[in-house]
Every structure is written in C-alpha cells, then in structure tokens.
C-alpha atoms as a printed R data frame, in Angstrom:
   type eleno elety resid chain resno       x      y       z
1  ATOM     1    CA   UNK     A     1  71.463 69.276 -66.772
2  ATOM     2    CA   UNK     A     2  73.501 71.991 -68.128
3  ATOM     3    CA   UNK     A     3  74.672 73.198 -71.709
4  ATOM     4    CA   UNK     A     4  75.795 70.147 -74.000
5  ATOM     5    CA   UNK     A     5  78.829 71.106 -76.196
6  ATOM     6    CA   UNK     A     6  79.807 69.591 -79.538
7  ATOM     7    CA   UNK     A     7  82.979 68.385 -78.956
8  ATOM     8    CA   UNK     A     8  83.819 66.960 -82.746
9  ATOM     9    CA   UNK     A     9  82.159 64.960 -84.818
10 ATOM    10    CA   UNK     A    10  78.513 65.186 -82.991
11 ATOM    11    CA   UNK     A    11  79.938 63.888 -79.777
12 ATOM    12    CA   UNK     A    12  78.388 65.915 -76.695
13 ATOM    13    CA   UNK     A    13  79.558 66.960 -73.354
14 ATOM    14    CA   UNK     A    14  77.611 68.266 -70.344
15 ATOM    15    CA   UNK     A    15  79.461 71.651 -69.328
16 ATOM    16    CA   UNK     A    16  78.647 70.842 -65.805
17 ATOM    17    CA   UNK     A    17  81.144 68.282 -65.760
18 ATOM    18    CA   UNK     A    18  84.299 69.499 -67.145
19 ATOM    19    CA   UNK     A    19  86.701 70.237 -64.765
20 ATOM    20    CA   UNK     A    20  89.838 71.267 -67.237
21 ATOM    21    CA   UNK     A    21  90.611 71.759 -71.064
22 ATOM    22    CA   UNK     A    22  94.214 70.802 -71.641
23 ATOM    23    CA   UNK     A    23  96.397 70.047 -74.476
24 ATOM    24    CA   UNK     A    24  97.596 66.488 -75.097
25 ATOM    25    CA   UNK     A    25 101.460 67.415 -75.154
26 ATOM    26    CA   UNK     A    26 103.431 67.367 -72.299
27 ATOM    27    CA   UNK     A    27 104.528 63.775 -70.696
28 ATOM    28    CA   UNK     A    28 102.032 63.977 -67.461
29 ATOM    29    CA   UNK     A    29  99.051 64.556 -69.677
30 ATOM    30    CA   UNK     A    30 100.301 61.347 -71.753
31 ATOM    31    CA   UNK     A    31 100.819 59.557 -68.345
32 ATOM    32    CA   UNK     A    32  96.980 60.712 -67.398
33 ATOM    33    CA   UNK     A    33  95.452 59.627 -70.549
34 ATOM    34    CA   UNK     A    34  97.475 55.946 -70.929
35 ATOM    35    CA   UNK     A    35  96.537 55.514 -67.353
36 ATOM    36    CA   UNK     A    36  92.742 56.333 -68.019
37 ATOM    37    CA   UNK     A    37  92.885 53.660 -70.528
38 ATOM    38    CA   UNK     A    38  93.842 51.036 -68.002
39 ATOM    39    CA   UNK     A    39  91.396 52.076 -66.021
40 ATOM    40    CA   UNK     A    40  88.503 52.104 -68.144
41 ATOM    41    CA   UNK     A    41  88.077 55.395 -67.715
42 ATOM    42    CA   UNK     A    42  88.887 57.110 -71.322
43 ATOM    43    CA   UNK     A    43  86.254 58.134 -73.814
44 ATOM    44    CA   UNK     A    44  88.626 58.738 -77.341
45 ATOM    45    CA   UNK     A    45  85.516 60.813 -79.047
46 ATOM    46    CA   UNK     A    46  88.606 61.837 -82.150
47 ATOM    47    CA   UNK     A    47  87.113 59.156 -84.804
48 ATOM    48    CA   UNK     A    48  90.648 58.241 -85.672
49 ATOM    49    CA   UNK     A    49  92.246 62.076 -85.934
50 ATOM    50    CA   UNK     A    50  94.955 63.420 -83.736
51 ATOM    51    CA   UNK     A    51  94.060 64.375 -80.445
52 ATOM    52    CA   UNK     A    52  94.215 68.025 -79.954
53 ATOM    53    CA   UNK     A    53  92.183 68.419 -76.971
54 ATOM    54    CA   UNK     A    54  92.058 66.597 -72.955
55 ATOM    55    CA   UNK     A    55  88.845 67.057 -71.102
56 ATOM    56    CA   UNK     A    56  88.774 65.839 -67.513
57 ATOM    57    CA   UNK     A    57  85.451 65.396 -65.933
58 ATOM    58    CA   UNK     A    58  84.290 65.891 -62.304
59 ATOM    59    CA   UNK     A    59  84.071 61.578 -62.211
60 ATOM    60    CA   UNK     A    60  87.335 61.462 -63.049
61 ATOM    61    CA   UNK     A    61  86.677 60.860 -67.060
62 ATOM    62    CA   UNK     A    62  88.921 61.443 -69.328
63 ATOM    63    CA   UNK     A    63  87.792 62.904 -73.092
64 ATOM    64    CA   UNK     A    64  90.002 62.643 -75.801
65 ATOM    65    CA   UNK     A    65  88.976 65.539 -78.747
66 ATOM    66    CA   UNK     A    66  90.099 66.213 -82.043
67 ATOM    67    CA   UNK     A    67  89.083 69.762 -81.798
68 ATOM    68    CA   UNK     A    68  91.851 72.348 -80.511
69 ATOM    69    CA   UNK     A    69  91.084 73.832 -76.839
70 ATOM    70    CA   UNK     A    70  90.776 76.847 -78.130
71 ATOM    71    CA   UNK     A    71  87.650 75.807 -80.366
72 ATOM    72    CA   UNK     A    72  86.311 74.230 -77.299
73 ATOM    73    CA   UNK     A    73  86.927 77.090 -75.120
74 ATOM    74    CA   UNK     A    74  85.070 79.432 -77.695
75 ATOM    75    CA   UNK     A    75  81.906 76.494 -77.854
76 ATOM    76    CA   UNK     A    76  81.857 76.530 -74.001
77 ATOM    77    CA   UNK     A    77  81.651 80.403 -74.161
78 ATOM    78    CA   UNK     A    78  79.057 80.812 -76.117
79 ATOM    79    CA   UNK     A    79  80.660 81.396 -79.631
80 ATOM    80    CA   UNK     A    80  79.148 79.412 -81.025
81 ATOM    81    CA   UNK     A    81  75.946 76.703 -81.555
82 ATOM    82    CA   UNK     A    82  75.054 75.014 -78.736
83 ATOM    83    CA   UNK     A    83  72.475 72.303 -77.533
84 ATOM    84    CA   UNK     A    84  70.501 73.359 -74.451
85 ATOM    85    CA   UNK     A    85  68.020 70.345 -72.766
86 ATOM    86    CA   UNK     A    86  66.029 72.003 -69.897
C-alpha cells in the first residue's frame, strides 16, 4: 500500500491509485462526475462544500474534494503531512 493523502476533512486516498487531479469546471468533467453518480461509482468526500477538486482512480472511481488541486498536488508531493502504513 502506498502513501495515504488527506484529501479534506480526514478523508484518505491511496496515492497508488490516482490516475488524474482535475478541476471540476469544464462541461466533460461535469458529464464524468454526473455519470459516476449513475453508476455508483462517485465518492463526494466535500462534507457539503464546493467541489474544487476531481480525482479519478485506476478502478475507474471518481473523488469529489473540497480542497483545490493545487493543495492536493503539494500533499501528494510531499509538502506537507502525510500518513504512511507499511
């Protein structure tokens, strides 16, 4: 299992998984995400807050985050505290 990153509000995400970071505001990410819904496969991990963040996962899962990519992209980097489970 690789690093777990804090994705907002003590949510958790394997790095190992992610395939892409994106931002929630063109039309084809809004087409992925209401599509994931009807498929069961959307995890909203915002608590009720704007989405800010898209995480797609190597099965295909899509993570909704209220944290802005760039926060994410300085987690997965190192920037800041992580969880490591060897």
């Amino acid at each position: 299992m690789g690093k777990l990153i804090n994705i907002g509000f003590g949510n958790l995400i394997n790095t190992d998984r992610v395939l892409v970071m994106i931002q929630p505001d063109s039309a084809p990410v809004r087409r992925l995400i209401q599509k994931s819904r009807e498929t069961g496969k959307l995890i909203d991990a915002t608590q009720g807050r704007r989405t800010k963040s898209v995480i797609v996962t190597t099965g295909e899962t899509v993570v909704l985050s209220a944290l802005t990519t760039d926060t994410l992209l300085g987690r997965f980097n190192g920037k800041a505290q992580t969880i490591n489970e060897e």
